[in-house]
N, C-alpha and C positions, 0 to 999 in steps of 0.2 A: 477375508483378505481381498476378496476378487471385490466389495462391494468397497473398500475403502480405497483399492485403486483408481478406481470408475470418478468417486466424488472428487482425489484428486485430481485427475484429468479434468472436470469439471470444472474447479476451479480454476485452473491453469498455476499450480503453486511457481511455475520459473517467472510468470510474471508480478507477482504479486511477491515475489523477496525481492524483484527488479525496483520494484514501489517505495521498499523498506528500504535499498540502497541509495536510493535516489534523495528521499526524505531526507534518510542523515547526512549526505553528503551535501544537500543545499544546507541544512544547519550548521552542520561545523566548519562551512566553506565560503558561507556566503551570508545567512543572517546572523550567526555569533560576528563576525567583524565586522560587519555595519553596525550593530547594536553597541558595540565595544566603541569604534568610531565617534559616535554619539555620547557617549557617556554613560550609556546602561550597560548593566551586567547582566549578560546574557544566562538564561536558567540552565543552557546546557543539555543533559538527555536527564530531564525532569520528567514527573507523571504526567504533567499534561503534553510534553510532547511525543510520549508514548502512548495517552488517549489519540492524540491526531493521528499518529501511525496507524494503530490500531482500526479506529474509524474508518478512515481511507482505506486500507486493505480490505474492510467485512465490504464497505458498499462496491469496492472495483469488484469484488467476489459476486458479489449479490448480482451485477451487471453483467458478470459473465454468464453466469447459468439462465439469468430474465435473455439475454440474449439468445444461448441456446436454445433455450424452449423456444421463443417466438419463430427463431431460420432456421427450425427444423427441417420442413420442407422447402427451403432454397437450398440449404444446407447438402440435402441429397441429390 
């Protein structure tokens, strides 16, 4: 348990659902009615706009821990 706490903190899970709110709320707020606008029919919360979430979250994940490691020692 101690060791699953640690990788959260690592990652920083509050930012990284901050990512996911942000995502969906530029989609159902800002690209579905431009797209609508135009004349296309927006796909909505499809598989590929859950690949793009998905994406974005592992690589902001990945950037947080390459960053830890490297300002370890600024860090202290």
């Amino acid at each position: 348990m101690q060791t699953l706490s640690f990788y959260l903190k690592l990652i920083r899970i509050p930012n990284l659902l901050f990512i996911v709110l942000v995502q969906f709320c530029m989609q159902e707020a800002v690209i579905s009615p431009i797209l609508q606008q135009y004349g296309f029919e927006p796909l909505g919360l499809s598989t590929p706009f859950f690949l793009l979430v998905a994406a974005t979250v592992l690589i902001a994940a990945g950037g947080y821990v390459q960053n830890d490691y490297f300002d370890i020692k600024i860090d202290m």
